[in-house]
N, C-alpha and C positions, 0 to 999 in steps of 0.2 A: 837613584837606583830603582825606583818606581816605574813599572810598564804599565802604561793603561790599557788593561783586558777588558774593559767591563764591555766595551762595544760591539765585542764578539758576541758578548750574552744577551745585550739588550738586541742586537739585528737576527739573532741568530747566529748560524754557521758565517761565522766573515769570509766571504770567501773574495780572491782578488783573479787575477790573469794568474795564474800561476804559470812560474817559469823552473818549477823544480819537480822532480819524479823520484816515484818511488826506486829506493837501492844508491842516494847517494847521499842519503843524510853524514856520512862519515866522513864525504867530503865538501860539504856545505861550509864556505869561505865565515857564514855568519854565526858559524856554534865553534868550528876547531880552536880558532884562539882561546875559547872560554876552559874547553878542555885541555887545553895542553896549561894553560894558567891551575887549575886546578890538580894536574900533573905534580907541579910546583910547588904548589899547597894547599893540600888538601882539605885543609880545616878552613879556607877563607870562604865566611858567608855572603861576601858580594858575588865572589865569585861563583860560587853554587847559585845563588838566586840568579845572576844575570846569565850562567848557561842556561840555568828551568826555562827562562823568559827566550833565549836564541831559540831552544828549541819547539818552544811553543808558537814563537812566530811561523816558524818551519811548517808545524802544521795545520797552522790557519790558513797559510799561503797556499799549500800545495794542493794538487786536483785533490778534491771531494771522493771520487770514483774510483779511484787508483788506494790501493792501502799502502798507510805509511809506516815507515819501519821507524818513521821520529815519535811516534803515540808514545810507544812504552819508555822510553827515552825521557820525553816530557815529563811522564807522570813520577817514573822513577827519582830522577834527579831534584822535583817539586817537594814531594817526599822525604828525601833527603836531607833537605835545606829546611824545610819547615819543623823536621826533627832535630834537626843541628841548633836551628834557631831558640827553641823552646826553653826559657829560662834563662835566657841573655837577655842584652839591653838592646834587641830591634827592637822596632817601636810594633806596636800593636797593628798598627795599619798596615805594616808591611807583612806581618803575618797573616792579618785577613785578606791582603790581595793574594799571599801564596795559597790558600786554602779557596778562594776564590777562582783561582785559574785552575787545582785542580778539579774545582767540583765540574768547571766547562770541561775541561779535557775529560772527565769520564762522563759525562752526562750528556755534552751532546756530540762527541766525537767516539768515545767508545760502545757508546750506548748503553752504561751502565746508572739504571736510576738512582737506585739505593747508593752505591758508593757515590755518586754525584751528589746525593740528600746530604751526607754525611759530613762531605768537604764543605757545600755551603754552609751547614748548622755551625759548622767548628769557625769558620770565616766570623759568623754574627757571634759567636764568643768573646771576640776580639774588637769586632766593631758590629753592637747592636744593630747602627740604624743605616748601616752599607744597604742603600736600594738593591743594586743589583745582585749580589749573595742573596739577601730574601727573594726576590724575582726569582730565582735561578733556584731557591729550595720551594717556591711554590709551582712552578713545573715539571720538578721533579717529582713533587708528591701527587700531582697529579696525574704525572704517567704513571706514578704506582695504583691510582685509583682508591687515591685518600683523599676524597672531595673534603672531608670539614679541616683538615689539616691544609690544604692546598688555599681554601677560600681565606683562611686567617693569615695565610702567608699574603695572598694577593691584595686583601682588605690594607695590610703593612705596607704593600707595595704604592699600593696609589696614594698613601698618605706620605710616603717618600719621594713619589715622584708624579703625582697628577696627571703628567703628560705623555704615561704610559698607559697605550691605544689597547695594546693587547692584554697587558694585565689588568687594566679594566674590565674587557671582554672576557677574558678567562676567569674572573672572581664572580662576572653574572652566570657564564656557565655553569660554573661550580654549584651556587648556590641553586639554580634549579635541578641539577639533578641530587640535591641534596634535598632539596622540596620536594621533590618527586611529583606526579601526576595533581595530588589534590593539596595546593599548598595551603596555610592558613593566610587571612588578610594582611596580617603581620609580613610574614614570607612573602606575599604577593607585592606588598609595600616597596618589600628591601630590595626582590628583585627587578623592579621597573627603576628604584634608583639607580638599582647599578650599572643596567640598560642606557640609563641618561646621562648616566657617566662615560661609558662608554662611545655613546653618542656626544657628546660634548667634547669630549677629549678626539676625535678623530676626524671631528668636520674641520681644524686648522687646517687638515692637512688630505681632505677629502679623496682625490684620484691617489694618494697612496693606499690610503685604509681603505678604498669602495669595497673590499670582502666581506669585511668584519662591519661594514657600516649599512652592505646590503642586509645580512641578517640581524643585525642589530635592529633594524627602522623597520624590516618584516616582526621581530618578537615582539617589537614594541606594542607595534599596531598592534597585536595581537591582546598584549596586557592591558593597555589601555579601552577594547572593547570592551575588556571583561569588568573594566570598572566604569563603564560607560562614560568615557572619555571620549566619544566619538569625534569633536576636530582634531584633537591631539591626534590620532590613528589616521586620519586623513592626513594631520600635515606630513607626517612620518614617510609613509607611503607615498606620497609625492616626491620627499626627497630620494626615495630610494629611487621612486623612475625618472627622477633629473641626473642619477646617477648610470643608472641603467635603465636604458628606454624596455630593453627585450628582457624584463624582472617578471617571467608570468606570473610568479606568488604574489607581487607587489599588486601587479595590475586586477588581478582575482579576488586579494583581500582589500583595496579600492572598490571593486562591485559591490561587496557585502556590507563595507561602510559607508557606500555612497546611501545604498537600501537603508540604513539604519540612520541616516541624514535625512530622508523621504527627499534626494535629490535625487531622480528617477529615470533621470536622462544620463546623467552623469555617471551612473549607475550601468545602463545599458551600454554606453560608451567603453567605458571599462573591461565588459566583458567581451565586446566584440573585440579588443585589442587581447584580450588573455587569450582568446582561441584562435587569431592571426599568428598568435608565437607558439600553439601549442594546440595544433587544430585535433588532436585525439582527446583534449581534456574532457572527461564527461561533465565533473560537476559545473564547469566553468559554461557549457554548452548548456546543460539543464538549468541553471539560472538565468541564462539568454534565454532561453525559452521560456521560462517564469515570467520576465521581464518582459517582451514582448506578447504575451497574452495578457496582461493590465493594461499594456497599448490598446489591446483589440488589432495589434497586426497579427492574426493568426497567420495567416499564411509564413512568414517570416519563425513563427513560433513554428509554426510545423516542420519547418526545413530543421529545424537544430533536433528535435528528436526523430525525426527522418535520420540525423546525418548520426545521431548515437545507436537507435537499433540496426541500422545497418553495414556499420562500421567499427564500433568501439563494444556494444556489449548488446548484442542481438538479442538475448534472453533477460531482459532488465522487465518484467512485466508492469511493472509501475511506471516505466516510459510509453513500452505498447499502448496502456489502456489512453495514456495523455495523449496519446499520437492519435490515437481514435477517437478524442475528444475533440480535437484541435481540427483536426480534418475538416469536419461537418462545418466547423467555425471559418475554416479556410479556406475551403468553397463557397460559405454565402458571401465572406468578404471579398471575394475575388467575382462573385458574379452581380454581386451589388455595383460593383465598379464598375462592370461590364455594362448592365442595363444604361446605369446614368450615362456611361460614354454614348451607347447608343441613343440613348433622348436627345442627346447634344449633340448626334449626328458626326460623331467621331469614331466611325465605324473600325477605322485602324487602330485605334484605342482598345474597343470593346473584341475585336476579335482577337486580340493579342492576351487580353482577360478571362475570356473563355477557352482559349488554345490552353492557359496555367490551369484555369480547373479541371481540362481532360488531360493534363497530364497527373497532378494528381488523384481523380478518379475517371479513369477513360470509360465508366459510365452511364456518366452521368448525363441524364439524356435530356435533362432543362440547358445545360451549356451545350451539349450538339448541335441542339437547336437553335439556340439565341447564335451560335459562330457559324451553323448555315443559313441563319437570316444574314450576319454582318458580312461573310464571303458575299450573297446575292447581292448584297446592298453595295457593297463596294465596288463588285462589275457591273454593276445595273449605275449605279450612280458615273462612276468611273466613265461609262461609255457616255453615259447622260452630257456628263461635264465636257467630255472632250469634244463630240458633237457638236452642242452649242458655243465650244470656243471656234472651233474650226469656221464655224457658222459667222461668228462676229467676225474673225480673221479674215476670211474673205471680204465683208463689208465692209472691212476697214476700221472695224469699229473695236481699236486695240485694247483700252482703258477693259470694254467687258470682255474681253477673248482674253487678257490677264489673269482678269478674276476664275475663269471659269477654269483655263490650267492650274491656276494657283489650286482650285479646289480637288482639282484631282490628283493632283500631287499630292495634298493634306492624306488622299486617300491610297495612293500606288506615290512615295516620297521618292525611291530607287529608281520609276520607270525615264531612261533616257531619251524617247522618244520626244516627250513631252517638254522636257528639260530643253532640247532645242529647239521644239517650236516655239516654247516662251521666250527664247532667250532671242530668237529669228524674229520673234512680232517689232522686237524694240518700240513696245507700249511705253510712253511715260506714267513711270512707277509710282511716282507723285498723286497722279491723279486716282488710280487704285488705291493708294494711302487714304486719301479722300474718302473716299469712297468708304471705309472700313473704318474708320472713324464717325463719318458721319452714321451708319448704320448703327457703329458703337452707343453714341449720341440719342440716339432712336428708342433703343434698348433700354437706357439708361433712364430717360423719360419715360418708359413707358414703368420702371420699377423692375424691368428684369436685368440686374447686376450682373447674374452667372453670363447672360449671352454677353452683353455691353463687354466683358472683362475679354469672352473671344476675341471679336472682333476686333478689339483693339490690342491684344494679343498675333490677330495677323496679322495688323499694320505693321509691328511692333519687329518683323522679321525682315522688313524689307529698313536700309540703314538709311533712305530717304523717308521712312516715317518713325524713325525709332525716337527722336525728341520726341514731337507733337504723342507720338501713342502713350510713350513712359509719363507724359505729362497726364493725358486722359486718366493712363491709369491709376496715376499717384492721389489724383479727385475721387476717380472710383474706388482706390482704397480709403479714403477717407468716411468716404459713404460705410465702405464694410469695418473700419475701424471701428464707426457708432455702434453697429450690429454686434461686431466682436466684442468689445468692451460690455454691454448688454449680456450677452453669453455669458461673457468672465464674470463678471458681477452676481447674477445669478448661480451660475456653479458655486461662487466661493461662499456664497449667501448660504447655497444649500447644503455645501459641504460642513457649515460651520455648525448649522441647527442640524446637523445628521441626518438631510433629508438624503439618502444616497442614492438614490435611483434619479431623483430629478437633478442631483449634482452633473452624475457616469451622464443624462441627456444635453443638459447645456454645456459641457465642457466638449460634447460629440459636436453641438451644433458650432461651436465656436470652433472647432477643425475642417466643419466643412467651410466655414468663411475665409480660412487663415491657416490651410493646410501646415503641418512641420512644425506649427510655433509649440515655442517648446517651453511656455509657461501651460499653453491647453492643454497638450500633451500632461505634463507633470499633473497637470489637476485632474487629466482623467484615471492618472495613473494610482492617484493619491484616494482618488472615490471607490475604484475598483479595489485598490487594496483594502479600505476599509471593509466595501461588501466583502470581499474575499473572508475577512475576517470575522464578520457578523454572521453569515454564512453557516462557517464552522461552530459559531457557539449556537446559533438555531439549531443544528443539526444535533450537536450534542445534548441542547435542553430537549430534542423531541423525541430522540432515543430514551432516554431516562424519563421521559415524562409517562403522565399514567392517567390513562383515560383516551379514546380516539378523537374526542373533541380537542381535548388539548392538542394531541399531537397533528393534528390535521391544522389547526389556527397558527404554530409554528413552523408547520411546511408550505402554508401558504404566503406567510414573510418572506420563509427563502424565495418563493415565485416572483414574490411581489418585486422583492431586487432581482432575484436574474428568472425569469419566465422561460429560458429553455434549459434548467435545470434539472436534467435526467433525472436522480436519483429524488428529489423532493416531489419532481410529476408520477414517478413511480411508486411513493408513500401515497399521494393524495388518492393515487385510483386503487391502489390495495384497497385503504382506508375506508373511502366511501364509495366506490364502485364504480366512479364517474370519472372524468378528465375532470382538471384544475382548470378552473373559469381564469385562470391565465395566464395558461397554456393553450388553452382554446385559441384565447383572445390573441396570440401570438402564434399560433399557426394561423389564424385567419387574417392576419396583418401580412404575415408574408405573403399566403396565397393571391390578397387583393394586389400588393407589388406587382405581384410575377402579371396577374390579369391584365394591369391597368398598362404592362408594358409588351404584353401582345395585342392589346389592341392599338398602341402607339404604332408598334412592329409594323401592323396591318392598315394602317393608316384610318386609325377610326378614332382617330385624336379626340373629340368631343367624348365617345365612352370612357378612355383613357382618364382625362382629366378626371370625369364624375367617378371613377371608380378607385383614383388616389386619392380624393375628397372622402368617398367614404371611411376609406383607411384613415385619414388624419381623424376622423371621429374617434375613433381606438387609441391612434396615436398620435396625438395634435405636433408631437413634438420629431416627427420621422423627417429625418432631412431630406433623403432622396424624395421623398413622394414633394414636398414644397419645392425642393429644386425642377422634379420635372414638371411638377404643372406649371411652375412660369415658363420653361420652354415650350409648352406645349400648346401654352397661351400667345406664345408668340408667334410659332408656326401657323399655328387659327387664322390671327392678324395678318401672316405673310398670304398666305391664302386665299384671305378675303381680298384681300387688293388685287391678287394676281386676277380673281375672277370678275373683279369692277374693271381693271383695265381694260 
């Protein structure tokens, strides 16, 4: 006599194809026998419960959308039976499935909570430990918004049925807004277990529950940071974006755990994928930008607060002032690039680096200048190169009329002209390999690695020198692996005794050996966040301090880690009336840069040299100025020969 309801309750609305509409419940083949049987006799209680049960199939079956005239039918005739029944020998069970079906029929059919509450409480009368009656009066009481009544129903729930996804989920929501905003550790406790429950309970059966198991593995992360749980919050979040790739919360609270993991890449990874799904996010863009000025990529930092005050919140003034910080930082890193391309005679390099500084400051008139040398340089050269190939081309002499298009190609890559003269010489290419290897060779001997790495870089383009050059260069990184490993050593040495300024240097120098690697990277990120940090607490002790001597010996720390720190160069000269001995010392570091690369510019190579030389006096540890002077030393070299020839 038993129908089994409960799976209506436990799916929700059962809903199938329905083949029945509303206005013919009176002629539905599957109720009338019941009623004309009880026509017959009226007092028989199979037959009362088995019509309740016809006509409750009736309207589990029927559209959703359409209202049905079988509801009140249902509930009536349930009603009926379970009042008829009362004080007879049905068995208990049968009364709590009739009290069961009709707390579904008004609870999630009629939509009435309270009388739904009601039918399941009177069900558990009969049968205390019916799962789905308790399910079914703990979501009741929670659409009446009786969270501690709802949570004890759901607590019941999962102890009757474990493998209930939602009632798990429903018992942790409950209890947090029972906890409300400031929970105690107790309450913080219960509600990460039941988080885990819920999570536990829903991975068997993962792409059904992804809803409940995205927000789940999001709240988790989230409790788990707050007890400093930080893998646990990492693995969570992972699983949520092996669930869903496009999770931006997942991906956003990954940046902030990666930060709190000091995995700094992994970190900036994260957010570049949170603002690919959701390019208006500010905060997710503002921590991109956080993240890439520990890099020292300002320019990269620039563009993300570029792209929030001019699109997402104009008026944010505590982005403006970072954007006007970053700026200044985002030019000299984009003209730093620029000079050394040009030392290395990579003119299409450095004018493409000065073109990005006047676009973000069109006027700035050290890059006008260094990108009206590199334009001169590249038709001056340009025509130089072509010249002299034309020149060997006629001789016949193809091996050097290759090299010399090849070099102006390096310089105009697009122009087609040239493209077919190379390709008309039919030089063997082999012997140009040669050629650029052995010059590699030269280099390499001589102790200048940056050129060596060129030149066998151009071999390295043509697919008859790409073994023998990848080979060269695999040697020559071995050379720079010594140098690098040196670097790392040092950084990690310095970072460890808290020397952080000589850390933030060799972790620099180790990038310019081993651009991208992303242990040097991490370690410069990990030195700058320290200063960042030390920083702020100098700043705070010299605010509070008392006395100008003090406060002056604490703003010179901050200098001593970052020397072009506005706001502690701004204390020192209130203070004592003078510039900071360095701030000096690092505007006068720059200045000798900029010198020592117009006179390269100019071709006064020997001043050049001696005037990066005096800069390494300041600063032993500047990479550009060591890198150009071995170019520069080499250029000297090519020089001398050209004029003994």
């Amino acid at each position: 006599m038993r129908f089994g309801f409960y799976h209506a309750l436990t799916l929700g609305l059962l809903l199938i194809s329905p083949s029945l509409h509303a206005g013919d419940c009176d002629d539905d083949p599957t109720i009338t026998p019941f009623v004309r049987a009880l026509q017959a006799d009226p007092k028989n209680l199979d037959d009362m419960y088995n019509l309740a049960i016809a006509y409750y199939k009736r309207v589990t079956s029927a559209d959703p959308s359409q209202p049905d005239p079988c509801l009140d039918n249902a509930i009536s005739s349930m009603r009926h039976f379970v009042k008829a029944a009362a004080g007879t020998n049905v068995p208990d069970k049968t009364l709590a499935d009739g009290y069961g079906v009709l707390g579904i029929l008004e609870f999630q059919f009629k939509g009435e909570a309270s009388d739904g509450l009601g039918d399941f409480q009177k069900a558990l009368k009969y049968r205390s430990d019916d799962k789905d009656s308790t399910f079914g009066a703990a979501l009741a009481e929670m659409k009446l918004g009786n969270n501690k009544e709802a949570s004890d129903y759901f607590k019941k729930t999962i102890l009757l049925d474990p493998d209930n996804v939602t009632a798990h989920y429903n018992y942790a929501t409950s209890l947090n807004t029972i906890d409300g905003d400031h929970p105690t550790p107790a309450q913080s406790a219960e509600l990460k277990s039941a988080f885990e429950g819920t999570a536990s309970a829903g991975r068997g059966n993962a792409s059904a529950n992804k809803d409940i198991l995205l927000v789940t593995y999001n709240r988790l992360a989230d409790l788990y940071a707050k007890s400093d749980e930080v893998p646990k919050a990492i693995d969570v979040l992972n699983r949520a974006i092996a669930l869903e790739p496009n999770d931006y919360n997942a991906h956003f609270q990954l940046g902030l755990m990666y930060h709190l993991d000091k995995n700094y890449l992994k970190m900036v990874e994260e957010y570049e994928k949170a603002i690919q799904i959701e390019p208006n996010a500010e905060d997710a863009r503002y921590n991109l930008a956080a993240a890439y000025t520990l890099q020292e990529e300002y320019a990269k930092a620039y563009e993300q607060f570029a792209y929030i005050t001019d699109n997402i919140n104009k008026g944010n003034s505590e982005v403006l002032a970072l954007q006007a910080q970053t700026l200044d930082k985002a030019i000299d890193e984009l003209k730093s690039a620029g000079t050394a391309a040009f030392t290395a005679e990579d003119y299409f390099t450095a004018k493409t680096n000065f073109e990005e500084v006047l676009k973000l400051d069109p006027r700035d008139k050290t890059a006008e200048k260094y990108l009206d040398d590199a334009n001169k340089q590249i038709e001056s050269k340009f025509a130089e190169y072509v010249k002299t190939a034309d020149k060997f081309a006629a001789r016949g002499k193809k091996t050097d009329a290759a090299e010399y298009y090849d070099k102006a190609l390096s310089l105009k890559p697009d122009d087609e002209d040239i493209k077919k003269k190379s390709k008309k010489l039919g030089a063997d290419i082999s012997l140009l390999v040669n050629r650029y290897i052995n010059d590699g060779d030269a280099a390499a001997a001589r102790g200048d690695n940056f050129t060596a790495e060129d030149f066998y870089n151009r071999a390295d383009q043509f697919k008859q020198g790409k073994t023998r050059a990848e080979a060269h260069l695999k040697k020559l990184g071995d050379k720079f692996k010594g140098d690098f490993q040196k670097k790392m050593r040092a950084g990690k040495n310095a970072l460890s005794n808290d020397s952080l300024a000589a850390a933030r240097t060799a972790f620099k120098a180790a990038l310019v050996i081993k651009p991208g690697d992303r242990e040097a990277s991490a370690g410069l990120v990990a030195a700058n966040t320290k200063i960042e940090d030390k920083i702020k607490r100098l700043t705070a002790q010299a605010s509070s301090a008392s006395g100008k001597a003090e406060q002056t010996r604490l703003y010179n720390k901050i200098l001593a880690l970052d020397p072009n720190n506005q706001d502690a160069g701004d204390h020192i000269k209130s203070l004592t009336g003078t510039e900071a001995k360095a701030k000096v010392n690092a505007d006068q570091i720059k200045a000798l840069y900029y010198q020592g690369v117009d006179y390269y510019v100019n071709n006064n190579i020997k001043q050049a040299i001696a005037t990066w030389e005096k800069l390494l006096v300041l600063d032993p540890g500047h990479e550009d100025a060591i890198k150009n002077i071995a170019r520069a030393k080499t250029k000297l070299n090519a020089l001398a020969q050209l004029s003994n020839s």
